[in-house]
C-alpha positions as CSV (number, residue, x, y, z in Angstrom):
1,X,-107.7,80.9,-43.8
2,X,-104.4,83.2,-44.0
3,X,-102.4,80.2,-45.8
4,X,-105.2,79.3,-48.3
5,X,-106.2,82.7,-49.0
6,X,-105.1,83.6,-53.0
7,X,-106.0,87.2,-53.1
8,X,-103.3,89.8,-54.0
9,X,-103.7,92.5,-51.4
10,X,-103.7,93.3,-47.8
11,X,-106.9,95.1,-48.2
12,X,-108.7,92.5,-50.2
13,X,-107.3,90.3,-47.0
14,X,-108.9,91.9,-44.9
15,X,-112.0,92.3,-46.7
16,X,-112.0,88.6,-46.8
17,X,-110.4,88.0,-42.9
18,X,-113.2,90.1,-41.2
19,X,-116.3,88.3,-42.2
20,X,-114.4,84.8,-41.7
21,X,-113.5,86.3,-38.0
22,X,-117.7,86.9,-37.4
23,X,-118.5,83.2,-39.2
24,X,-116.0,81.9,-36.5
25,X,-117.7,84.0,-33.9
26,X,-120.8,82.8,-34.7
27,X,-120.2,79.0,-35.4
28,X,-118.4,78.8,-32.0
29,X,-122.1,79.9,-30.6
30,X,-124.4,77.8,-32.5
31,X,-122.4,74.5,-32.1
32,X,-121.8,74.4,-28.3
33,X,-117.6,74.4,-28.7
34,X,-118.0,77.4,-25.7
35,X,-118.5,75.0,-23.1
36,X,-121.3,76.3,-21.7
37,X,-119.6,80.0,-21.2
38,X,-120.6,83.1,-23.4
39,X,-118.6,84.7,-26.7
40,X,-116.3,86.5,-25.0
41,X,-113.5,84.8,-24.4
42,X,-113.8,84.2,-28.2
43,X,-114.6,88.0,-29.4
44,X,-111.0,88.2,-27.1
45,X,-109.2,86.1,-28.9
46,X,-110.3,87.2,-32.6
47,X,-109.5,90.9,-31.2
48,X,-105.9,90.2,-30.6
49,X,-105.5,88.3,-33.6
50,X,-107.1,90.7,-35.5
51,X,-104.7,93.3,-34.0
52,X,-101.5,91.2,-35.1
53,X,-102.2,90.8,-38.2
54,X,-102.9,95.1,-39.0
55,X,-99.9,95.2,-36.7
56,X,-97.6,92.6,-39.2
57,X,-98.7,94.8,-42.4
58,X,-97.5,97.7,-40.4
59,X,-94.1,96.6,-40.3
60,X,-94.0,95.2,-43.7
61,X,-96.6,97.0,-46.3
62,X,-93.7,97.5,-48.3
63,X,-93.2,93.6,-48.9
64,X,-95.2,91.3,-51.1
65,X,-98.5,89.7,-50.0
66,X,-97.0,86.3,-49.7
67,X,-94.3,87.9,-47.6
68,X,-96.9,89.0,-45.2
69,X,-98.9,85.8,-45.1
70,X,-95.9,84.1,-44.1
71,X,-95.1,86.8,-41.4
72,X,-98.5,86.2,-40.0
73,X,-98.7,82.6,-40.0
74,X,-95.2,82.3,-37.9
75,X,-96.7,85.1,-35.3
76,X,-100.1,82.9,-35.3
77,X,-97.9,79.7,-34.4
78,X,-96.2,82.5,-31.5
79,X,-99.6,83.2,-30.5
80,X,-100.8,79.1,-30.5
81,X,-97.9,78.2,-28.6
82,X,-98.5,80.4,-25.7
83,X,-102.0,79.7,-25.2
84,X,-100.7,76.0,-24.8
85,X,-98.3,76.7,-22.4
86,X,-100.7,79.9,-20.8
87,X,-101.5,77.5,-17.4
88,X,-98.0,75.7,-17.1
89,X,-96.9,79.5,-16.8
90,X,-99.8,80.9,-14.8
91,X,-99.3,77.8,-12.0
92,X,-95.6,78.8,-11.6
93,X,-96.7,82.5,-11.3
94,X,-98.7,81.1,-8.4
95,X,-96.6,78.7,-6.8
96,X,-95.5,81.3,-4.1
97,X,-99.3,81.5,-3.2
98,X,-100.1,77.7,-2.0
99,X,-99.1,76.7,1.8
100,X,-99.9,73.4,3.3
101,X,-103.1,73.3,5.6
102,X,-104.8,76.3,3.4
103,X,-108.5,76.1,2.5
104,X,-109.1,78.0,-0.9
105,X,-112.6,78.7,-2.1
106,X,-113.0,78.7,-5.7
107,X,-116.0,79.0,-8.0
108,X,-116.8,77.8,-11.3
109,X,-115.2,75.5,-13.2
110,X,-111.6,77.3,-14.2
111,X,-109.4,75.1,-16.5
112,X,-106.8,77.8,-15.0
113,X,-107.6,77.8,-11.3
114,X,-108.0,73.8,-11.5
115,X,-104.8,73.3,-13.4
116,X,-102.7,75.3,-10.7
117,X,-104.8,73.5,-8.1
118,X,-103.5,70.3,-9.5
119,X,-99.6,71.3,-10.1
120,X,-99.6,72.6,-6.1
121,X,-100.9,69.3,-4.9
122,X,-98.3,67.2,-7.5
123,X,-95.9,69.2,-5.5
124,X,-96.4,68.0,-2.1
125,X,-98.8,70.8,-1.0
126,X,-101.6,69.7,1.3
127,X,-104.8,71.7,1.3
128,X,-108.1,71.8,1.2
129,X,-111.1,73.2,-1.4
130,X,-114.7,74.6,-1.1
131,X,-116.5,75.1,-4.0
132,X,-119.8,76.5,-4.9
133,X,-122.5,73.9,-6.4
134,X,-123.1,76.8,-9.0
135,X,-125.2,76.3,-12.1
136,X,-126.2,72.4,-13.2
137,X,-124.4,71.3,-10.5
138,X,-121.0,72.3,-11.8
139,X,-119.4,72.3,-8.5
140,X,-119.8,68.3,-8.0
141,X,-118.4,67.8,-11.1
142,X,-115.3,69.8,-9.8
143,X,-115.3,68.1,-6.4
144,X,-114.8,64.8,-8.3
145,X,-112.4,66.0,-10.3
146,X,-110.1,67.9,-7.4
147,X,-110.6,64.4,-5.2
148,X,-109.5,62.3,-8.2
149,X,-106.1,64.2,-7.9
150,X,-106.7,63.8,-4.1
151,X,-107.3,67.3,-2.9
152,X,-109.9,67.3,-0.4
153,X,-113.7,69.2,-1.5
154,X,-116.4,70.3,-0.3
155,X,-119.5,71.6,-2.4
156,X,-121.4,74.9,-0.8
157,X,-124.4,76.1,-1.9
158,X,-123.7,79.5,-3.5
159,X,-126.4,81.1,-1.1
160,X,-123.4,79.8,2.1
161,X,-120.7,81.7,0.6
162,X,-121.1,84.6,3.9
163,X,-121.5,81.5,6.3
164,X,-118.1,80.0,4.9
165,X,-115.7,82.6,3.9
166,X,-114.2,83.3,7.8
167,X,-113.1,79.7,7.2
168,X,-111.2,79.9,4.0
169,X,-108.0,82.1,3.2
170,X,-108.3,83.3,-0.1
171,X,-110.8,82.8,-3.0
172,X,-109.7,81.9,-6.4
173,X,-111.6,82.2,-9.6
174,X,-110.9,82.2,-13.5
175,X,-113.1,84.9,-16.3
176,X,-114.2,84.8,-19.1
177,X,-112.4,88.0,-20.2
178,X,-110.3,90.9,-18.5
179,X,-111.9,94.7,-19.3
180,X,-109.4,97.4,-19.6
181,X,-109.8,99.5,-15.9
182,X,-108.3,95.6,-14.9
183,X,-112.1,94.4,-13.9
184,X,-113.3,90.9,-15.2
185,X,-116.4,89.8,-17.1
186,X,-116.6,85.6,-15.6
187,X,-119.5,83.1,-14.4
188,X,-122.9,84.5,-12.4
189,X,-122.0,85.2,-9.1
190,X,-118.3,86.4,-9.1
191,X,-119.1,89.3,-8.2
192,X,-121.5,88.8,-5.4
193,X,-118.3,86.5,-4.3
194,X,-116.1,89.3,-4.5
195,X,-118.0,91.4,-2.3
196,X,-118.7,89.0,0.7
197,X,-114.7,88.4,0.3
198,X,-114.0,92.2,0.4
199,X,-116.4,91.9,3.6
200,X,-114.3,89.7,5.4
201,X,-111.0,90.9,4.2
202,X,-109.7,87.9,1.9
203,X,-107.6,88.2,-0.6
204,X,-109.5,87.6,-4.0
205,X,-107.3,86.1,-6.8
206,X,-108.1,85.9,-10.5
207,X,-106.1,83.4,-12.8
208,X,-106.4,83.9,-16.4
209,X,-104.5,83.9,-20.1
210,X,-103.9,87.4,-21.3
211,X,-105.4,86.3,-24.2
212,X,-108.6,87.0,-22.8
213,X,-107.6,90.8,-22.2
214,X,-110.2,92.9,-24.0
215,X,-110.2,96.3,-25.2
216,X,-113.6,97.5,-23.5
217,X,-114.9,99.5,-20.7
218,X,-118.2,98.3,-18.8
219,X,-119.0,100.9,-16.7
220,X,-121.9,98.8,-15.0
221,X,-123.7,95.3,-15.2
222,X,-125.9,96.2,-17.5
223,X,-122.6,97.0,-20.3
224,X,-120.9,94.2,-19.5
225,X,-124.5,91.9,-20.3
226,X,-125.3,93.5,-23.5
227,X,-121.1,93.0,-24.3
228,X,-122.0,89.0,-23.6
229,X,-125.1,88.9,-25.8
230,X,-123.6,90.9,-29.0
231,X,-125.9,93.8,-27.9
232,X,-129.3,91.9,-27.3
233,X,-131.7,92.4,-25.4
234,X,-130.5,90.6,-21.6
235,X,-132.9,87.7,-19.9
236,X,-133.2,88.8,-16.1
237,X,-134.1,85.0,-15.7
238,X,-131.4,83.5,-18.1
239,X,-128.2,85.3,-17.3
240,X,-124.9,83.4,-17.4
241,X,-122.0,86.4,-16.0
242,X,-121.5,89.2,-14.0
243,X,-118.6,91.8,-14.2
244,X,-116.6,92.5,-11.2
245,X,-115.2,95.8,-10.7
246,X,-111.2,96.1,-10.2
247,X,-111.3,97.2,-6.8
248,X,-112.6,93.8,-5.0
249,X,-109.7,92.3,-6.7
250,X,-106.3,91.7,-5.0
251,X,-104.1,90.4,-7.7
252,X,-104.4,88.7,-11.3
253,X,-101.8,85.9,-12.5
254,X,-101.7,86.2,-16.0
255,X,-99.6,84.1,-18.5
256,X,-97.6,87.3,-19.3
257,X,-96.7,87.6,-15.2
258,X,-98.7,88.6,-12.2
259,X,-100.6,92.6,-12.1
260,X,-102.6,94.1,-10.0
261,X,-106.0,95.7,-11.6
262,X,-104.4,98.6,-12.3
263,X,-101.3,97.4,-13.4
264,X,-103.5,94.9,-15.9
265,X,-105.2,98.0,-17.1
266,X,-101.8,100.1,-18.2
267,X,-101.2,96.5,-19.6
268,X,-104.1,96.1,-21.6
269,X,-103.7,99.9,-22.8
270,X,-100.6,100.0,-23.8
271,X,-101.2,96.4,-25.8
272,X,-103.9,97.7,-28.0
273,X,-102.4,101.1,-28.5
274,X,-98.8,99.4,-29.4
């Protein structure tokens, strides 16, 4: 949109970029491209992009309009290229993590977590998985993807998780977005996950691009369900994520380096106040 746009001034920009960032928003919704997950991992996304582009006419408001496009097209190619290389960078942050003869639990299907998975195996790394079956039967389709790149799998029932965590060393999940006290918003059932692994003292890892920080604050389930449905009224019987407060996490590796919850949070501040 940026490079076809033929308007004149930053303002009439934005009056033109905002609504384009809500058609995206919703077109993303009605035609499936989610992948099954909720918006926000996209209302991330548009956020920071949103927040580069004030941030370019900052610098520059002096310069022509055509200047700025420019500017903002070569920090949008910036921002493209890292989100390619987001979980080349997040598997090396991890490397130090995976040991031969470990047994990781994760849940969910993670293009992160299963990307790292992958890269520590394709190192020589032997280990095993457990995953939970999850919604639609998403964790067989993760078994036979893990066993294709020979890691050994197991599929639990998401009701065993108690029964099997004194048997794994560490759980890892992905999210669907990073909240600002370092908390995540990811796939029903995170959070009950997190608290059985708190129970039994294992480390709880989250692995995710800091493109899916966001700038808000749920201060219970109920915010971060109305944050997923744009503000509508929440299905008890339908509902596809649960927020997980910072403290039942142990560490989050991040394509900008590894943080704990806090550290994420001065992170994320300091990012959207900058």
């Amino acid at each position: 949109m940026i490079e076809t746009w033929e308007g004149k001034t930053f303002q009439g920009l934005l009056n033109d970029f905002e609504p384009a960032c809500k058609r995206l928003l919703q077109l993303s919704q009605e035609r499936g491209i989610l992948d099954g997950k909720t918006a926000l991992t996209m209302k991330a996304v548009i956020a920071i992009y949103q927040r580069l582009v004030k941030n370019v006419y900052t610098l520059h408001e002096d310069k022509e309009i055509e200047f700025i496009k420019e500017i903002i097209q070569e920090k949008s190619m910036i921002l493209t290229q890292h989100s390619i290389t987001a979980k080349n960078r997040i598997s090396q942050n991890a490397k130090a993590l995976m040991r031969d003869g470990m047994t990781v639990l994760i849940h969910g299907h993670s293009s992160v977590v299963m990307h790292t998975l992958i890269k520590a195996v394709q190192r020589g790394i032997k280990f095993d998985v457990v995953v939970t079956q999850s919604l639609n039967h998403l964790g067989q389709n993760v078994k036979k993807i893990l066993e294709n790149h020979k890691i050994p799998t197991k599929v639990i029932q998401d009701s065993a998780i108690a029964l099997v965590m004194p048997k794994v060393d560490c759980i890892f999940v992905g999210c669907e977005a990073v909240v600002e006290n370092g908390g995540i918003i990811n796939k029903i059932g995170t959070f009950t996950l997190a608290l059985v692994a708190q129970t039994f003292q294992k480390p709880f890892y989250v692995f995710t691009e800091s493109l899916k920080f966001m700038k808000e604050f749920p201060l219970k389930q109920d915010d971060a369900l109305r944050l997923a449905s744009n503000g509508n009224e929440v299905d008890i019987e339908n509902i596809l994520i649960d927020y997980t407060p910072p403290e039942y996490i142990t560490l989050l590796f991040t394509s900008i380096g590894i943080f704990t919850p806090s550290a994420v949070s001065d992170e994320l501040i300091e990012f959207f106040s900058g």
